[in-house]
BALOBA-1460 file (C-alpha; in Angstrom, 3 decimals):
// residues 173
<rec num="1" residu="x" x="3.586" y="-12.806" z="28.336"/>
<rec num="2" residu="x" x="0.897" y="-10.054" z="29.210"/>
<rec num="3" residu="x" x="2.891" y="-7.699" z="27.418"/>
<rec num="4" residu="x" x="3.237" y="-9.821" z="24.202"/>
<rec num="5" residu="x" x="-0.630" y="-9.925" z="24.506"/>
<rec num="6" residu="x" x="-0.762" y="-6.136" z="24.792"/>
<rec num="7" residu="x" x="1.591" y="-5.776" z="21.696"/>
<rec num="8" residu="x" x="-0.396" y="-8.327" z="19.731"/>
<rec num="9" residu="x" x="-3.791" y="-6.448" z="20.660"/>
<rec num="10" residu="x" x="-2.470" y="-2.934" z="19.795"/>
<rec num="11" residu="x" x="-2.397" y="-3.647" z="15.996"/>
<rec num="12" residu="x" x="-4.948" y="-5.922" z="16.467"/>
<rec num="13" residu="x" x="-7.030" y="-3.043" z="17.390"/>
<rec num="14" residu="x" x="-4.620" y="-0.892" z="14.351"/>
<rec num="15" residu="x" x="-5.120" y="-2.723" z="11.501"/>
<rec num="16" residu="x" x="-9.090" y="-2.957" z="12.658"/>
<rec num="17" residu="x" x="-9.826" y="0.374" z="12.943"/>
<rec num="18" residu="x" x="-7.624" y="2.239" z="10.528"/>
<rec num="19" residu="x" x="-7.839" y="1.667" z="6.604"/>
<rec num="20" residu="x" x="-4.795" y="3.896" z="5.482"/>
<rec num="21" residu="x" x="-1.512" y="4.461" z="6.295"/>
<rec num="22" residu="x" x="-1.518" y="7.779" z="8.037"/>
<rec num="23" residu="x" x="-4.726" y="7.004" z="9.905"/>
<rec num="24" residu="x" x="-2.656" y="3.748" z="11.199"/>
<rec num="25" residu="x" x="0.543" y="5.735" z="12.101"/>
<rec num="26" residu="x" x="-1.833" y="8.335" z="14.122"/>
<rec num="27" residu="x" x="-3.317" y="6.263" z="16.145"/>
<rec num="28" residu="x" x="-0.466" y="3.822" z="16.411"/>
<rec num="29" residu="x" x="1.503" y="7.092" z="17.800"/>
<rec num="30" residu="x" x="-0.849" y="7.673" z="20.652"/>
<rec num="31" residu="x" x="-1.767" y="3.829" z="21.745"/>
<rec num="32" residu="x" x="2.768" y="2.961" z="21.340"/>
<rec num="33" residu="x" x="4.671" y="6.119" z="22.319"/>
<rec num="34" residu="x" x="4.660" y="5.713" z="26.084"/>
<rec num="35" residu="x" x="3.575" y="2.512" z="26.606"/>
<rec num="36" residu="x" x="6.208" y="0.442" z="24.095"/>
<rec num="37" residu="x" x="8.613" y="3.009" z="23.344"/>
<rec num="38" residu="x" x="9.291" y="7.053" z="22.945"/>
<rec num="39" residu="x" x="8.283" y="9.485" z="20.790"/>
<rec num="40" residu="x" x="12.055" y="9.660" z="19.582"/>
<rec num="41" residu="x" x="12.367" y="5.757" z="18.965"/>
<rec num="42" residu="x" x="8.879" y="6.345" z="17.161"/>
<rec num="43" residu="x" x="9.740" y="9.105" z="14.810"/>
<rec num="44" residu="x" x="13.220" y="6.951" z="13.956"/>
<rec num="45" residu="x" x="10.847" y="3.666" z="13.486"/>
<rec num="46" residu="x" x="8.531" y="5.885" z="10.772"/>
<rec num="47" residu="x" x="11.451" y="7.299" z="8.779"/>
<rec num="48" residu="x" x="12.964" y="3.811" z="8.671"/>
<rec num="49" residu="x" x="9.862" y="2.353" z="8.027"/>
<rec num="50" residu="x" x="9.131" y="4.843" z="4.466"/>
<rec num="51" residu="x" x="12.301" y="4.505" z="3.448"/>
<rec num="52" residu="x" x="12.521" y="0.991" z="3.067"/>
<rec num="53" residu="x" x="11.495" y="-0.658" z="0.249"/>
<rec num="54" residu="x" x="8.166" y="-2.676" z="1.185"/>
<rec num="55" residu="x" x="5.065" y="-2.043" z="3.305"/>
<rec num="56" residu="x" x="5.182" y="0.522" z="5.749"/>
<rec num="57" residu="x" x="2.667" y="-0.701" z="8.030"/>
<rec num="58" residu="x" x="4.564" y="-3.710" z="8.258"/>
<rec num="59" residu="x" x="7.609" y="-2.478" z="8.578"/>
<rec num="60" residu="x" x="6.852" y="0.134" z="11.693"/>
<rec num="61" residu="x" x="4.834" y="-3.148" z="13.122"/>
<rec num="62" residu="x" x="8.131" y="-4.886" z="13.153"/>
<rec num="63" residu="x" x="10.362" y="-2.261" z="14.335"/>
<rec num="64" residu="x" x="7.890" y="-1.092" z="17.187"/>
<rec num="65" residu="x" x="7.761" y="-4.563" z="18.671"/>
<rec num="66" residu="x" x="11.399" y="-5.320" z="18.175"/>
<rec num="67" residu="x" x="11.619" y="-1.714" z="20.072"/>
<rec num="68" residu="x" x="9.198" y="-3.291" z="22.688"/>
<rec num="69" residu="x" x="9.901" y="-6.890" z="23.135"/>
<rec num="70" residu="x" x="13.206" y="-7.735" z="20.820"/>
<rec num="71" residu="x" x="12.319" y="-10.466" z="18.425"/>
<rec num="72" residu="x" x="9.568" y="-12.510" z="19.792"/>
<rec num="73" residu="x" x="7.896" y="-8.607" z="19.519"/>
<rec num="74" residu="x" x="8.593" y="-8.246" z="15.950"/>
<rec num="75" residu="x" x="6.926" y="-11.415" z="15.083"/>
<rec num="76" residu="x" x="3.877" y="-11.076" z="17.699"/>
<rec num="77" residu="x" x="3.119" y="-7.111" z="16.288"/>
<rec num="78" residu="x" x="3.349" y="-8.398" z="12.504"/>
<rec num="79" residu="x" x="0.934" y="-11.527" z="13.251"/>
<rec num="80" residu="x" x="-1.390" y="-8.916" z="15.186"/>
<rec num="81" residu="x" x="-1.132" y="-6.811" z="11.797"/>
<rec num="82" residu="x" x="-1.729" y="-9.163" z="8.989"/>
<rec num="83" residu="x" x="-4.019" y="-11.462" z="10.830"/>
<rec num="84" residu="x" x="-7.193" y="-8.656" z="10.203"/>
<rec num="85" residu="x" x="-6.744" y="-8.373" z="6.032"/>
<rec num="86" residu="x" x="-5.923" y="-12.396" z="5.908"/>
<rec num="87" residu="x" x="-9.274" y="-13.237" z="7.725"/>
<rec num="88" residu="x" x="-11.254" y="-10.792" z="5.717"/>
<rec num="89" residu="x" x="-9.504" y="-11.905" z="2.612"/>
<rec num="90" residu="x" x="-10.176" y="-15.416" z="3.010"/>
<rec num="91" residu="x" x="-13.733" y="-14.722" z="4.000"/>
<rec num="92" residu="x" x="-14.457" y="-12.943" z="0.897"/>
<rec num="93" residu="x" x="-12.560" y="-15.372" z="-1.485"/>
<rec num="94" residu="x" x="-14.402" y="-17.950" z="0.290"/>
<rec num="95" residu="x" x="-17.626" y="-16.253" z="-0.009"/>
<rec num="96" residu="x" x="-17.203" y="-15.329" z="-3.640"/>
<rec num="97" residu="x" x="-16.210" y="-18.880" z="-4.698"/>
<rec num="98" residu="x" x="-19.312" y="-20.241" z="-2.962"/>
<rec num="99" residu="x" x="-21.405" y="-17.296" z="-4.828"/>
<rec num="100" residu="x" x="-19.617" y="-18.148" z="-8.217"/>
<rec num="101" residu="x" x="-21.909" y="-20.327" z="-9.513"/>
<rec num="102" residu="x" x="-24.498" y="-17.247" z="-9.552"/>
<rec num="103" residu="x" x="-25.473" y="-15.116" z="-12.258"/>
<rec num="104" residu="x" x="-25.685" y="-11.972" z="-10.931"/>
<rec num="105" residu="x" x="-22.408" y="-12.456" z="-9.329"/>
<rec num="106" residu="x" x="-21.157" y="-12.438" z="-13.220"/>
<rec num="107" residu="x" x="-23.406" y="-9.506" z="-13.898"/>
<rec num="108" residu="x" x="-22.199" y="-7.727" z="-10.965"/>
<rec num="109" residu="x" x="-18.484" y="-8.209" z="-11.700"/>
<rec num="110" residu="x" x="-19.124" y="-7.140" z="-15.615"/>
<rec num="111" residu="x" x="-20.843" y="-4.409" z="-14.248"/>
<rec num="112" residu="x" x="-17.904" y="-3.260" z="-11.873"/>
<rec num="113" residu="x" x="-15.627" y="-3.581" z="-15.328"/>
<rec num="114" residu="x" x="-16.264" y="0.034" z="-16.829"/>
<rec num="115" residu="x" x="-16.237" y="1.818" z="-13.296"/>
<rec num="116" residu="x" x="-12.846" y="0.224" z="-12.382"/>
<rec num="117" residu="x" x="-11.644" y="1.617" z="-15.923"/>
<rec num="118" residu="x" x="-12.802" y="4.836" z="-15.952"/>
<rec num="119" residu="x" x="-10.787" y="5.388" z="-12.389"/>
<rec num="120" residu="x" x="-8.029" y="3.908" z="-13.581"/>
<rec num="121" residu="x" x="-7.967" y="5.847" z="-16.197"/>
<rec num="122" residu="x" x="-8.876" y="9.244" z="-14.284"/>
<rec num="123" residu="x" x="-6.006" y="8.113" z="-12.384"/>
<rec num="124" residu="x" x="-3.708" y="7.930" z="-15.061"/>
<rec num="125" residu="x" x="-4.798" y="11.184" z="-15.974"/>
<rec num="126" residu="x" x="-3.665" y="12.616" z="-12.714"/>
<rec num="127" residu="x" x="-0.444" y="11.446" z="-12.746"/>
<rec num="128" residu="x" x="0.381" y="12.194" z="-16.548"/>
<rec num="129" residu="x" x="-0.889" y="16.036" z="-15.447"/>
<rec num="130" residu="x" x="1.775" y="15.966" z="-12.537"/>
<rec num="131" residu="x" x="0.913" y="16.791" z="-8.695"/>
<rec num="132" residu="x" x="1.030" y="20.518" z="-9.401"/>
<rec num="133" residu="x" x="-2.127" y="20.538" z="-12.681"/>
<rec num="134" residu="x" x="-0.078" y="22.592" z="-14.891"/>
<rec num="135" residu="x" x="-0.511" y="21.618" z="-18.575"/>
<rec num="136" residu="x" x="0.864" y="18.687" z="-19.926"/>
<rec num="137" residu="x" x="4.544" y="19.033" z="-20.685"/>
<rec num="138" residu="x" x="5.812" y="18.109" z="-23.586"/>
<rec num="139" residu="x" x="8.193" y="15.324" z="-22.016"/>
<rec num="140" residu="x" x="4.720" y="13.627" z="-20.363"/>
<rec num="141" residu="x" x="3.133" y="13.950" z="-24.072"/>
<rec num="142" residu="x" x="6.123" y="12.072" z="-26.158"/>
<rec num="143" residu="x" x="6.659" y="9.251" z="-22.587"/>
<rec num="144" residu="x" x="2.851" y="9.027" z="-23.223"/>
<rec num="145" residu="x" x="2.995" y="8.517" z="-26.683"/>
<rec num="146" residu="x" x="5.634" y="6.250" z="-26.198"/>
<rec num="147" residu="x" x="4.776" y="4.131" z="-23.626"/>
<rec num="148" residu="x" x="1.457" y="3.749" z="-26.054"/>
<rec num="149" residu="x" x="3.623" y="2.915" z="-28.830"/>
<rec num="150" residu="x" x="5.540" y="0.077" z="-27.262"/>
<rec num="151" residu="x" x="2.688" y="-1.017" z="-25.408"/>
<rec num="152" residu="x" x="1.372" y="-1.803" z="-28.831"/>
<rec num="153" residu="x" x="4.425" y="-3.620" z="-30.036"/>
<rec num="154" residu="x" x="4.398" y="-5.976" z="-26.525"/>
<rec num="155" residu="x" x="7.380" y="-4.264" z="-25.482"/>
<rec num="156" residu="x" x="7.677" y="-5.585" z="-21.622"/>
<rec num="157" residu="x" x="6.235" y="-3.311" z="-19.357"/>
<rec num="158" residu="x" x="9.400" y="-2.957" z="-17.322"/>
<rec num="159" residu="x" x="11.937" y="-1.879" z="-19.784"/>
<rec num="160" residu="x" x="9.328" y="0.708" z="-20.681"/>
<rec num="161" residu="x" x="9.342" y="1.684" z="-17.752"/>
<rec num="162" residu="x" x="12.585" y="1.151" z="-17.215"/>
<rec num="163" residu="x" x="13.418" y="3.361" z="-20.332"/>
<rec num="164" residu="x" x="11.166" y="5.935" z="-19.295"/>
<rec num="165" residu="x" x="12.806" y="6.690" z="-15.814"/>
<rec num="166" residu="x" x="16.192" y="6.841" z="-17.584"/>
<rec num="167" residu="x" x="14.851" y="9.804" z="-20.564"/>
<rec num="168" residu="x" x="13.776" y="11.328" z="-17.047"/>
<rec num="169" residu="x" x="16.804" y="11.559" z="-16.073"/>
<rec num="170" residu="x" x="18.542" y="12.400" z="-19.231"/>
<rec num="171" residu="x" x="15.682" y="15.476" z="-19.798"/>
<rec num="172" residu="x" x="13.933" y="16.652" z="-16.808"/>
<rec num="173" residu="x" x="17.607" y="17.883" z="-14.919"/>
């Protein structure tokens, strides 16, 4: 039972102290290889972990406890990993909903509106460039254009999508 309480406290102390993915898989590396499993078992849990469909963080959680302490593991390392965002979630939903009556709650959130669209759309802008900042191609221009078109006509967004993956195919061999 001690060592269920261990597991549970490592990504207790994980999902604390780490906001990101790599940060988490650092410093789950050096408080789990050793004490849970080995650095083999770990790099295997990782690639696993990415190459499954789903959350990562999750994921290694799951396979590092099953590695540790078979099922009861899995289950006690994914509790110790989404208990952290659930509280805080929870805490600010509840303290939002008992704010909601405010004004400058409203104001706040209106003024939060153009910020959050401007990044989006910086972000957008980043991935229509491509990873490398050449010029826009002429491919990402007419997918642009479109995705703009249909998005116009209320085409669903996954069969645009959909559509545009498969022109990638057909033109970017």
């Amino acid at each position: 039972m001690g060592s269920l309480l261990q597991l549970f406290w490592l990504f207790l102390k994980v999902n604390l102290l780490t906001t990101s993915g790599p940060a988490s898989v650092g410093l789950l590396y050096k408080e789990a290889v050793g004490k849970f499993m080995d650095e083999a078992q770990f790099v295997e849990a990782v690639g696993f972990s990415s190459a499954l469909p789903g959350s990562d963080a999750l994921q290694l959680a799951m396979f590092v406890g099953y590695a540790a302490h078979g099922t009861p593991g899995a289950l006690v390392a994914l509790f110790g990993s989404i208990l952290p965002p659930t509280v805080l979630m929870l805490s600010v939903v509840s303290l939002l909903r008992f704010l909601s009556g405010e004004a400058w709650v409203a104001n706040f959130v209106r003024g939060l509106a153009p910020a959050v669209a401007v990044l989006m759309v910086l972000v957008a802008w980043n991935v229509f460039r491509g990873e490398s900042g050449q010029p826009v191609s002429w491919f990402a221009v007419l997918v642009g254009a479109g995705s703009l078109i249909a998005y116009l006509l209320k085409a669903p967004s996954p069969l645009v999508l959909l559509a545009a993956g498969i022109l990638g195919i057909i033109f970017l061999r």
